[in-house]
The first five atom37 places (N, CA, C, CB, O) and aatype in JSON, in Angstrom:
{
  "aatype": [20, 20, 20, 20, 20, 20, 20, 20, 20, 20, 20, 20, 20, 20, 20, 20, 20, 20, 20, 20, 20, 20, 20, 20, 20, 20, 20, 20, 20, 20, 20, 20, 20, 20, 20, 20, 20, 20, 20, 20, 20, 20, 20, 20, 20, 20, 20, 20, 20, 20, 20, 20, 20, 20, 20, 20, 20, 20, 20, 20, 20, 20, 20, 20, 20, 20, 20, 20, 20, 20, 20, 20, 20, 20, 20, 20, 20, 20, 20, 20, 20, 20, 20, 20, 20, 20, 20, 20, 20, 20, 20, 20, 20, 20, 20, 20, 20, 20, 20, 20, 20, 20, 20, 20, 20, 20, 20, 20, 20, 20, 20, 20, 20, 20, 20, 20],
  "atom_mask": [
    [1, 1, 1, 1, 1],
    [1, 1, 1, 1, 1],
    [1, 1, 1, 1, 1],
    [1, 1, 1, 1, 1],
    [1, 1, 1, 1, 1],
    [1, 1, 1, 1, 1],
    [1, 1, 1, 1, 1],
    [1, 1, 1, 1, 1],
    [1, 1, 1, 1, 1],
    [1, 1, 1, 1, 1],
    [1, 1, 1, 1, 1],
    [1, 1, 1, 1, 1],
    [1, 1, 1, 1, 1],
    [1, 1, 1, 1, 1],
    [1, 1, 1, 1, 1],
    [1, 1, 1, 1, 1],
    [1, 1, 1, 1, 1],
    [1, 1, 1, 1, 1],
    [1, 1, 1, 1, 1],
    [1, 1, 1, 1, 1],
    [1, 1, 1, 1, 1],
    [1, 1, 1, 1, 1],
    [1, 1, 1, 1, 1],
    [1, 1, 1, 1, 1],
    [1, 1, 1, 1, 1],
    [1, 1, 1, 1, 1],
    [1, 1, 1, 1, 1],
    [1, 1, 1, 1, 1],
    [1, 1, 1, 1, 1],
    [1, 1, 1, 1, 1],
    [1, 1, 1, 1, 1],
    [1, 1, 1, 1, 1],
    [1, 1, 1, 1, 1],
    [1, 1, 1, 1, 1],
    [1, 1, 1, 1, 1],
    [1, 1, 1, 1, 1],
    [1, 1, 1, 1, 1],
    [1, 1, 1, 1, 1],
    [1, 1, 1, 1, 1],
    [1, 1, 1, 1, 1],
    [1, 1, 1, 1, 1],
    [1, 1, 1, 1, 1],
    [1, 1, 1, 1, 1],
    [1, 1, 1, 1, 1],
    [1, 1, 1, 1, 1],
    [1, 1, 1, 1, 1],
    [1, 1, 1, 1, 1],
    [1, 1, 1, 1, 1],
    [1, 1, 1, 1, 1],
    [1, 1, 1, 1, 1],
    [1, 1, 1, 1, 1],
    [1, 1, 1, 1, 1],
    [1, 1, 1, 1, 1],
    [1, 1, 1, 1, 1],
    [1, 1, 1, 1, 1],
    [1, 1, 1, 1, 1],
    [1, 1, 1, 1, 1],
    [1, 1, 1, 1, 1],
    [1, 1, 1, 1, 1],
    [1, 1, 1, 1, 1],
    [1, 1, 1, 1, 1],
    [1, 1, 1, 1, 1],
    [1, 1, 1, 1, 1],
    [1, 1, 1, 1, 1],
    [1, 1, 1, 1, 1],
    [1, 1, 1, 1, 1],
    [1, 1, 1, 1, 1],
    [1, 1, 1, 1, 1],
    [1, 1, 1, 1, 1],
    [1, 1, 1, 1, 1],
    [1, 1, 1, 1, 1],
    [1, 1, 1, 1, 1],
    [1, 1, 1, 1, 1],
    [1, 1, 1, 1, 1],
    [1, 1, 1, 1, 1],
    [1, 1, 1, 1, 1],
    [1, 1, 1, 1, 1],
    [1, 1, 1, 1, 1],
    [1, 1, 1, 1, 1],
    [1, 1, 1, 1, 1],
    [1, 1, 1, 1, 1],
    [1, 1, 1, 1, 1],
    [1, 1, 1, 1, 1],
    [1, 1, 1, 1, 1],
    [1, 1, 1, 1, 1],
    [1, 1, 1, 1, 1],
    [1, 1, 1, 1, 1],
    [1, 1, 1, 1, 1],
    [1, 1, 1, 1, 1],
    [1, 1, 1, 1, 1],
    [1, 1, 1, 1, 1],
    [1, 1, 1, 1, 1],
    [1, 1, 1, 1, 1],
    [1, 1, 1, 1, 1],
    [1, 1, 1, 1, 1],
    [1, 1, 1, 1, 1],
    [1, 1, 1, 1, 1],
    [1, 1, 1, 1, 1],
    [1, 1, 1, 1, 1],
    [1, 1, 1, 1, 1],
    [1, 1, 1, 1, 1],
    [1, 1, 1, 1, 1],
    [1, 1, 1, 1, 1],
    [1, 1, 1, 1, 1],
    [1, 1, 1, 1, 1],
    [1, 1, 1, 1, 1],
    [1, 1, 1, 1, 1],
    [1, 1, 1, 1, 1],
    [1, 1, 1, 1, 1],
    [1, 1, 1, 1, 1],
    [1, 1, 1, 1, 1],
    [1, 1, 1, 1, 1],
    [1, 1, 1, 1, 1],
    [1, 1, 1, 1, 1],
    [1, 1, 1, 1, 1],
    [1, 1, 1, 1, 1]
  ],
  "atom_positions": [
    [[-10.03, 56.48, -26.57], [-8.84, 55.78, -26.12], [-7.96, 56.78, -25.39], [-8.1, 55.13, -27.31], [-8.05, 57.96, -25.71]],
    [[-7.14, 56.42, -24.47], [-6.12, 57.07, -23.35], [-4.86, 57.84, -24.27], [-5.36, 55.65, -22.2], [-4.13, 57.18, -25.01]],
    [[-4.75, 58.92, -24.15], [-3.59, 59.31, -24.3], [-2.05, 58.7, -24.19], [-3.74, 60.05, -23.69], [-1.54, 58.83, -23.08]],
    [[-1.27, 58.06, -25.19], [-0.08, 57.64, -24.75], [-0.36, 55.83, -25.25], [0.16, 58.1, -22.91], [0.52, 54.98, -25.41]],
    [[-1.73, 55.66, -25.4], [-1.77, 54.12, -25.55], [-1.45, 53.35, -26.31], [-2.57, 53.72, -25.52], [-2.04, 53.66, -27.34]],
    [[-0.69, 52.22, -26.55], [-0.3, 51.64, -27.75], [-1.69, 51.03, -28.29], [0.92, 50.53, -27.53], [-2.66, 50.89, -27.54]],
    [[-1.72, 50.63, -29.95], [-2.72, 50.09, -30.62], [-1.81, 49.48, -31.21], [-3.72, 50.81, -31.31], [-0.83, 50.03, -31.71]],
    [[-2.14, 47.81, -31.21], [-1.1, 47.11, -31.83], [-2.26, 46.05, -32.04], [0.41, 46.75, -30.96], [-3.16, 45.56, -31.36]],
    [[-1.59, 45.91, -33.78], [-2.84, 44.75, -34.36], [-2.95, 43.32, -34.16], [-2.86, 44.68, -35.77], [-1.91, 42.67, -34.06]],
    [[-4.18, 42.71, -34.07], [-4.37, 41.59, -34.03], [-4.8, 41.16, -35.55], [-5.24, 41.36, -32.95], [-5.04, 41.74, -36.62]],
    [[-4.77, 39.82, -35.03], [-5.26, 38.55, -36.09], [-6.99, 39.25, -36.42], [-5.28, 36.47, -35.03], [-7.68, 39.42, -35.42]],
    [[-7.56, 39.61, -37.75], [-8.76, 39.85, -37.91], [-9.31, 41.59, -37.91], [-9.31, 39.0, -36.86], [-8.65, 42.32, -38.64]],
    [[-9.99, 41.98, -37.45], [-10.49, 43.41, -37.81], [-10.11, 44.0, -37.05], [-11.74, 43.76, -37.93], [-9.48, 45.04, -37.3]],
    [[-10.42, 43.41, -35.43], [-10.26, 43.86, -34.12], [-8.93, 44.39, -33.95], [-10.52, 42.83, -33.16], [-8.07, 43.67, -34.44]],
    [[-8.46, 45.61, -33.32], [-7.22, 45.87, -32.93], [-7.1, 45.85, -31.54], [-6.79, 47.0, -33.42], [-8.26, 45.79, -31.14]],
    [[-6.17, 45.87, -30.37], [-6.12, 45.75, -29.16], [-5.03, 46.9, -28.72], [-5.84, 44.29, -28.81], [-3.88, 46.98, -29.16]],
    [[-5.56, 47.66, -27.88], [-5.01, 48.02, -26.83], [-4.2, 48.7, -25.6], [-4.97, 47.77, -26.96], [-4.69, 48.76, -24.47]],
    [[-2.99, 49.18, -25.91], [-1.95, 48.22, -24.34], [-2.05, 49.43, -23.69], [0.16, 47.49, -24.47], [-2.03, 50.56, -24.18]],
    [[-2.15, 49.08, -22.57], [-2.05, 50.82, -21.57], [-1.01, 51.02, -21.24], [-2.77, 51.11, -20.13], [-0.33, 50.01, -21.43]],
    [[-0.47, 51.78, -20.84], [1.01, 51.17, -19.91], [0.62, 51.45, -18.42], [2.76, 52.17, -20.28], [-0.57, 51.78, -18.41]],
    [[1.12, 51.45, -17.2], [1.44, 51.46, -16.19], [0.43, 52.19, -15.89], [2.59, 51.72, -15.92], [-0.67, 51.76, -15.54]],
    [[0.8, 53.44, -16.03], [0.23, 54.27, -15.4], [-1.42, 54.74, -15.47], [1.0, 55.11, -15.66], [-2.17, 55.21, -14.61]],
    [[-1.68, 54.25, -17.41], [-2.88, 54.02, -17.28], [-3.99, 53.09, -16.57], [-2.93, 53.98, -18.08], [-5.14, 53.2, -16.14]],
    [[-3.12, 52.21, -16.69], [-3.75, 50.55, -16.09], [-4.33, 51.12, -14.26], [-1.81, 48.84, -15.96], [-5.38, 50.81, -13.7]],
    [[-3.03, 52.12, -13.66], [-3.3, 52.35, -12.12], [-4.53, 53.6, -12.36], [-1.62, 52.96, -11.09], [-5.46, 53.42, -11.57]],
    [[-4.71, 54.6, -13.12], [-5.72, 55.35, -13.44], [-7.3, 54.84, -13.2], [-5.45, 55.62, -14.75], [-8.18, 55.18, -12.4]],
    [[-7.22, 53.69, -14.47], [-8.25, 52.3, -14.65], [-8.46, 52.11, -13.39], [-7.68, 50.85, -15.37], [-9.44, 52.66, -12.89]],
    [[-7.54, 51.24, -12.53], [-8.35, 50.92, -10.95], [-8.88, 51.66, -10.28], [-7.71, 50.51, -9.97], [-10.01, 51.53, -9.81]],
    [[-7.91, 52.85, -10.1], [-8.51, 53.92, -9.64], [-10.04, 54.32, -9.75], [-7.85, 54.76, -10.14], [-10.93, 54.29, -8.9]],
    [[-10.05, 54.6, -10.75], [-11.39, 55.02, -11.37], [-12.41, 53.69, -10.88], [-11.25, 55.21, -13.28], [-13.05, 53.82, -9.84]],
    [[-12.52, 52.35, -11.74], [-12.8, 51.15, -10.97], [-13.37, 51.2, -9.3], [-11.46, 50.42, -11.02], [-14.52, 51.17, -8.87]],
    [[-12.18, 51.28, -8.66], [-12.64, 51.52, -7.04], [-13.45, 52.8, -6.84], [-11.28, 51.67, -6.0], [-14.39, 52.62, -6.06]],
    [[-13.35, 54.05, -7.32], [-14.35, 54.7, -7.06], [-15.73, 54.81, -7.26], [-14.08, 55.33, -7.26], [-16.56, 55.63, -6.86]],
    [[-15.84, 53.41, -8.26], [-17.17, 53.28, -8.58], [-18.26, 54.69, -9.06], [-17.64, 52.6, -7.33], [-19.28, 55.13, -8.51]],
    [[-17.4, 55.18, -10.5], [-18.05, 56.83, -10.58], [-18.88, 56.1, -12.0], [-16.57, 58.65, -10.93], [-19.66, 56.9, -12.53]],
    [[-18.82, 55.09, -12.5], [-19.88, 54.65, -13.97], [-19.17, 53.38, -13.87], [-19.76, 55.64, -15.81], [-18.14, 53.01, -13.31]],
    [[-20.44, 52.61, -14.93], [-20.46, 51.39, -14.99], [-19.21, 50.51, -15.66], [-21.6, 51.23, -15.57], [-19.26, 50.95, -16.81]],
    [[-18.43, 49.82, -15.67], [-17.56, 48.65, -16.37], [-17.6, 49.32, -17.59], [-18.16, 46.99, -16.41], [-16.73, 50.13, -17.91]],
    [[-18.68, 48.99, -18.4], [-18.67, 49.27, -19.22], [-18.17, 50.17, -20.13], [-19.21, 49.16, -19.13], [-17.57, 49.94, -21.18]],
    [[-18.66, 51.89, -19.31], [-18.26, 52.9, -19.69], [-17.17, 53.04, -19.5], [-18.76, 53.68, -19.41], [-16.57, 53.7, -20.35]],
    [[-16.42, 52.54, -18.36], [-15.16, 52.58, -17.93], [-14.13, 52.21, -19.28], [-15.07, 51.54, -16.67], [-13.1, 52.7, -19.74]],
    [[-14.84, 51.27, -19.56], [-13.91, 50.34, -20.39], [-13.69, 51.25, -22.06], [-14.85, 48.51, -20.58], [-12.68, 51.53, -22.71]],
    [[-15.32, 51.54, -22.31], [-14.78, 52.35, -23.57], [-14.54, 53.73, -23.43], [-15.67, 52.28, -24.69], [-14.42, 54.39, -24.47]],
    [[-14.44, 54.36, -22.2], [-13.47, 55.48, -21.81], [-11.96, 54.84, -22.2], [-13.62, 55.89, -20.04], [-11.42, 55.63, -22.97]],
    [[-11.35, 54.0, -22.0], [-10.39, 53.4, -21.9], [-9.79, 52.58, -23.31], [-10.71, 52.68, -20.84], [-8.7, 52.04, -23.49]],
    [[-10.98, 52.73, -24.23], [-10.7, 51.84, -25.36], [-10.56, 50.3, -25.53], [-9.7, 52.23, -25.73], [-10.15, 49.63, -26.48]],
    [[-11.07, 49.95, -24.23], [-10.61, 48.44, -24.27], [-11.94, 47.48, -24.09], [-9.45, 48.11, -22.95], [-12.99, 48.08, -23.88]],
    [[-12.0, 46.18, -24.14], [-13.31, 45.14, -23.9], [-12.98, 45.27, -22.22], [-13.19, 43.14, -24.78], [-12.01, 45.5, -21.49]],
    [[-14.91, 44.89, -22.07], [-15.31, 45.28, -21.0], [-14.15, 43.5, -19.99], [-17.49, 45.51, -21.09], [-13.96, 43.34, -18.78]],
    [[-13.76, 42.7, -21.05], [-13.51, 41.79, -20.38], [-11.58, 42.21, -19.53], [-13.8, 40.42, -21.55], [-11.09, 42.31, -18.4]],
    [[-11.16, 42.32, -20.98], [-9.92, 43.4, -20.16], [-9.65, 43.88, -19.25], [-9.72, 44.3, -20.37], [-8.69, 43.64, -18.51]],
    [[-10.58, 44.74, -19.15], [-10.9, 45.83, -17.89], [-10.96, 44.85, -16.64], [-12.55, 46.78, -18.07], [-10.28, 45.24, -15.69]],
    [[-11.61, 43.73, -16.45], [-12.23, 43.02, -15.41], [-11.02, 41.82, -15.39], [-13.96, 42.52, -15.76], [-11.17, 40.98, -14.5]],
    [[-9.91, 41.64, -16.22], [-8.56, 40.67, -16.18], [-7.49, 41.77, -15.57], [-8.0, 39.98, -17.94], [-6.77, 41.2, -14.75]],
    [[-7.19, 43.1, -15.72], [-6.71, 44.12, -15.16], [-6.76, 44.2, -13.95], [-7.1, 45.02, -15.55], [-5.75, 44.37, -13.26]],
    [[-8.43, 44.05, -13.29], [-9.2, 44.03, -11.85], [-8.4, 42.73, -11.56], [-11.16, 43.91, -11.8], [-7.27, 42.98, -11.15]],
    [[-8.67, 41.5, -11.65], [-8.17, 40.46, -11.17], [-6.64, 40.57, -10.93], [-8.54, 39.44, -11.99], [-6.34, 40.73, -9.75]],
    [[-5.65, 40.51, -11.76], [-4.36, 40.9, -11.35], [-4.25, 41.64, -10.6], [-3.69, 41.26, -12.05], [-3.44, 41.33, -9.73]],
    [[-4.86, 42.86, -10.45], [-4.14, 43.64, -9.29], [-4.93, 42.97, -7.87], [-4.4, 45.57, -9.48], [-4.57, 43.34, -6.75]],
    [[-5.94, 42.03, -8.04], [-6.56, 41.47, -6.73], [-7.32, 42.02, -6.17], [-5.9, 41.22, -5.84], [-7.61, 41.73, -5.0]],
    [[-8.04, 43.27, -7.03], [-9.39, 43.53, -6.38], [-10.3, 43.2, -6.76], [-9.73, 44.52, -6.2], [-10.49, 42.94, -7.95]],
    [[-11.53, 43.05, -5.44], [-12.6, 42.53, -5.99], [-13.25, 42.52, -7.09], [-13.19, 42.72, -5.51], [-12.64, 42.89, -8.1]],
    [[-14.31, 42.2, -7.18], [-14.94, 42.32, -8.57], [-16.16, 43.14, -8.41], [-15.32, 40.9, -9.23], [-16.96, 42.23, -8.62]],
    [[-16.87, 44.12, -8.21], [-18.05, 45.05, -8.11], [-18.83, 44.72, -8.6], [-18.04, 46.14, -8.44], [-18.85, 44.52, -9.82]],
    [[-19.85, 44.52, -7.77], [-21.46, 44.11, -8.45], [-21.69, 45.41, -8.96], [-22.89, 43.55, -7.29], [-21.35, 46.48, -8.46]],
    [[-22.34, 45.18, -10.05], [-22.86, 45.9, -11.04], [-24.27, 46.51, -10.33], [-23.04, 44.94, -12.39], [-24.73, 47.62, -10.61]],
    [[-24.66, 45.88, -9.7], [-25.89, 46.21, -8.69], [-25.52, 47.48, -7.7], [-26.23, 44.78, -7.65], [-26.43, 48.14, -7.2]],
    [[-24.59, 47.68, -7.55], [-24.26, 49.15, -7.02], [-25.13, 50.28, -7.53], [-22.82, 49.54, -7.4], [-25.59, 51.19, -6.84]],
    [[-25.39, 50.02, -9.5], [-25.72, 51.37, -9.84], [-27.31, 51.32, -9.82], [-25.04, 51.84, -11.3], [-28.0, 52.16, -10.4]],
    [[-27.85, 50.17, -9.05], [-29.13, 49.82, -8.78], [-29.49, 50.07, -7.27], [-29.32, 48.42, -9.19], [-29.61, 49.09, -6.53]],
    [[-29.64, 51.23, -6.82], [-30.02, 51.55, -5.17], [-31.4, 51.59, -5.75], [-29.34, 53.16, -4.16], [-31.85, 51.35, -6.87]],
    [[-32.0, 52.06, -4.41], [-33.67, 51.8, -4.32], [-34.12, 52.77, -5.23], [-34.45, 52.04, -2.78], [-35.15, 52.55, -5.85]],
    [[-33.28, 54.2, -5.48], [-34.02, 55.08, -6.53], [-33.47, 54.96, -8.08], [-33.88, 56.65, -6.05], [-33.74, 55.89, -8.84]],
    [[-32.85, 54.05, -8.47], [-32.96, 53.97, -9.8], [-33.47, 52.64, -9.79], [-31.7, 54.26, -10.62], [-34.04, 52.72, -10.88]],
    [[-33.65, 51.72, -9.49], [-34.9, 50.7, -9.68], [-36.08, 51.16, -9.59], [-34.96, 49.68, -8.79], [-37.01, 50.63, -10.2]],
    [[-36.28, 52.54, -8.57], [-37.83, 52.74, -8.64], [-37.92, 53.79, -10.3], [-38.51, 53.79, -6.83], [-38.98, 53.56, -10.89]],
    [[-37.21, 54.57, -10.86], [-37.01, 54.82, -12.16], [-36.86, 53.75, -13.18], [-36.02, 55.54, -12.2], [-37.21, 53.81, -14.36]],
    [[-36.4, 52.97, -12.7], [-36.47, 51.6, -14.09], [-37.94, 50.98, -14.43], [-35.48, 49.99, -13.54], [-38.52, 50.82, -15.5]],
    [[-38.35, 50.66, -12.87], [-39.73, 50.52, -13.29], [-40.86, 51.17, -13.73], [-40.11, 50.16, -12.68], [-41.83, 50.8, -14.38]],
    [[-40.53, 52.25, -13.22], [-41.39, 53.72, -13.72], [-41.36, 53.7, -15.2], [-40.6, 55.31, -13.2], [-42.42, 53.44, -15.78]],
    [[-40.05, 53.99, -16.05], [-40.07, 53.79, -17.34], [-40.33, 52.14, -17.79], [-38.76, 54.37, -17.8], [-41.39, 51.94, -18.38]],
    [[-39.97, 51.65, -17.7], [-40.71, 50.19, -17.93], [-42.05, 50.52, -17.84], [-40.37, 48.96, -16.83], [-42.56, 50.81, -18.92]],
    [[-42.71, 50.57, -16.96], [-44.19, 50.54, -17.08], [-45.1, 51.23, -17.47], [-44.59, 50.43, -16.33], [-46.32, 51.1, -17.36]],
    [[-43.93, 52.63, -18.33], [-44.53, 53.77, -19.06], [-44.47, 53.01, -20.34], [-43.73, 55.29, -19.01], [-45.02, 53.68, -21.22]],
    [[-44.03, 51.9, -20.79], [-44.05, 51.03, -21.67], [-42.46, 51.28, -22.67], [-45.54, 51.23, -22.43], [-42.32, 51.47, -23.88]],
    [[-41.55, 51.19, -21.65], [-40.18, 51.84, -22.08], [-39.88, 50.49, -22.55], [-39.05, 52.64, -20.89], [-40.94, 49.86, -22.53]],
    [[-38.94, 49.78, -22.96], [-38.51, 48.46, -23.61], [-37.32, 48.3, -22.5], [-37.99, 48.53, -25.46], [-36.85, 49.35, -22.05]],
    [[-36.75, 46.95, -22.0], [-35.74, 46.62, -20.8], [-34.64, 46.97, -22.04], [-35.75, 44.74, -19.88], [-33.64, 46.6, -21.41]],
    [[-34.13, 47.38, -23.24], [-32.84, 47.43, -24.07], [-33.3, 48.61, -24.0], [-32.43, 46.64, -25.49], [-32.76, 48.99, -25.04]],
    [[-34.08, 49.93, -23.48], [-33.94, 50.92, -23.68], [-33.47, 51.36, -22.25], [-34.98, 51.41, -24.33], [-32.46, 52.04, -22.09]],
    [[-34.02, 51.06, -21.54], [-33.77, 51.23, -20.23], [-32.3, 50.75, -19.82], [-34.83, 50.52, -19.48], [-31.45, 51.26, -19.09]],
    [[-32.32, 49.75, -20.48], [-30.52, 49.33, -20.26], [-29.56, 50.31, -20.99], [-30.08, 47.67, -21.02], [-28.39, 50.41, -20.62]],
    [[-29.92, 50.84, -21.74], [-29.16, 52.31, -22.42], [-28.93, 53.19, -21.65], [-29.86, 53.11, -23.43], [-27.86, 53.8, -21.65]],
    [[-29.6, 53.36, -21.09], [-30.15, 54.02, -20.38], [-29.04, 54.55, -18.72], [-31.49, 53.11, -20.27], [-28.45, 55.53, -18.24]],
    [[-29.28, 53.43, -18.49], [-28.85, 53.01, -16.87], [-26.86, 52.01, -17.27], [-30.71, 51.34, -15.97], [-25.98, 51.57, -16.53]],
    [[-27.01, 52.1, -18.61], [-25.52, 51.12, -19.01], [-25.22, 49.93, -18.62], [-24.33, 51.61, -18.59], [-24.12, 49.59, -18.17]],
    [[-26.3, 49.15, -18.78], [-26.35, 47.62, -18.6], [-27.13, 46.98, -19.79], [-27.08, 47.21, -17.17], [-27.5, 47.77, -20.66]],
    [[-27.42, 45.77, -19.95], [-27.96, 45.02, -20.82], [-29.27, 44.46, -20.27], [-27.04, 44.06, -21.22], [-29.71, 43.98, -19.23]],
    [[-29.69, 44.78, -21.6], [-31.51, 44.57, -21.44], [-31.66, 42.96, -20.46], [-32.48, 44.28, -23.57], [-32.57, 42.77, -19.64]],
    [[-30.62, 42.02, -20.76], [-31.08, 41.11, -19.73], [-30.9, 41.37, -18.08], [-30.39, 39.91, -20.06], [-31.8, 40.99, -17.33]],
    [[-30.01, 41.86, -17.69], [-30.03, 42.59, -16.3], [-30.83, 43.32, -16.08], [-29.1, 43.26, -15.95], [-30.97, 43.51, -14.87]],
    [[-31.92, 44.27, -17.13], [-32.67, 44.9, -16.73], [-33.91, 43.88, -16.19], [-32.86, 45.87, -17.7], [-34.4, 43.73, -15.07]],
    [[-34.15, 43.33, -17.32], [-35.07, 42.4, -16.99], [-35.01, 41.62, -15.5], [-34.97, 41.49, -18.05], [-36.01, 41.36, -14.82]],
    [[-33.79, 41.36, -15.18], [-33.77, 40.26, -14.21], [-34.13, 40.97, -12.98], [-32.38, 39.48, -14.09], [-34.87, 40.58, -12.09]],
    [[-33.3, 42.41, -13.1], [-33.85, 43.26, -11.62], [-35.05, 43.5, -11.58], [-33.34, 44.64, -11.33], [-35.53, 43.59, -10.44]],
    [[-36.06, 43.71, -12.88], [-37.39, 44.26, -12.71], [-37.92, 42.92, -12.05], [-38.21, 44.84, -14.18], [-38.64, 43.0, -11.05]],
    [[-37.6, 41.74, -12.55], [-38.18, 40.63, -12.35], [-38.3, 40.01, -10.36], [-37.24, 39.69, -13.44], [-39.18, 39.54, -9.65]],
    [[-36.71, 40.39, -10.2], [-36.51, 40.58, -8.84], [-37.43, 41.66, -7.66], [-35.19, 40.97, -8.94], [-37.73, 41.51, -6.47]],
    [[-37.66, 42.7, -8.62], [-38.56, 43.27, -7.58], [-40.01, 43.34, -7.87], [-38.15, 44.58, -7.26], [-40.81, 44.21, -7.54]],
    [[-40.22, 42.19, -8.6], [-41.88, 41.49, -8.57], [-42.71, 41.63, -10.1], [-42.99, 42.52, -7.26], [-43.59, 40.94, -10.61]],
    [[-42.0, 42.86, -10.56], [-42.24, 43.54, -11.76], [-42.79, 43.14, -12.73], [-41.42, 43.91, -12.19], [-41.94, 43.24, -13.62]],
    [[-44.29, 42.46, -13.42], [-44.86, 41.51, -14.6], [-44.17, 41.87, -15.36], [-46.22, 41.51, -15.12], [-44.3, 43.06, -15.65]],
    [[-43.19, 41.16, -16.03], [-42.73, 41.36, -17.73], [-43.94, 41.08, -18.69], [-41.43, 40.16, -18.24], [-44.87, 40.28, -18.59]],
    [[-43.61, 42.02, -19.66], [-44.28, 41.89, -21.04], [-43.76, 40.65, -21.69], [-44.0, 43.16, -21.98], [-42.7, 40.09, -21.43]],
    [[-44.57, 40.32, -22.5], [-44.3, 38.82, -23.65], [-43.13, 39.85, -25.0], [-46.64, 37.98, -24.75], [-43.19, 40.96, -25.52]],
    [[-42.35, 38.89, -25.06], [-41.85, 39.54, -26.69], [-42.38, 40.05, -27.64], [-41.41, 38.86, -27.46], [-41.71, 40.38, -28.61]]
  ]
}
């Protein structure tokens, strides 16, 4: 979590949050430079990956395909380990996406999936 950030409790286990200002402009920052995935962004930041992407909307920038961190040479590594018999939830560890996006890109570039 960010230096300076409030944590103020919610209803249930979960606690939330608040950045102030200056973190929130950090967040985009970082965001537009596209240096790691949402994800990581987000628990650099301490917050749900959904947050992060309601933050993006208010300030009115786009929304970044996640497919950015998929150029031609880490798909040709995804499939490489995939077909070294790597699992798509390992590979999604991996690369910081979810085993179903892995799947869908391998699937996209022709790739036979294994049965469950």
């Amino acid at each position: 979590m960010p230096e300076g950030a409030e944590v103020s409790p919610v209803l249930g286990t979960r606690r939330s949050v608040r950045l102030t200002g200056e973190q929130v402009q950090l967040l985009l920052e970082r965001y537009q430079a596209e240096q790691c995935s949402v994800r990581e962004l987000a628990a650099e930041f301490g917050i749900d990956r959904s947050t992060l992407l309601l933050h993006v909307q208010r300030a009115g920038l786009p929304r970044r395909n996640e497919s950015t961190f998929w150029d031609d040479a880490t798909l040709a590594r995804a499939i490489e380990r995939y077909e070294a018999g790597a699992l798509c939830r390992e590979i999604g560890v991996e690369f910081g996406v979810s085993k179903s996006t892995v799947a869908r890109r391998l699937h996209q570039a022709g790739v036979s999936l294994r049965r469950r």
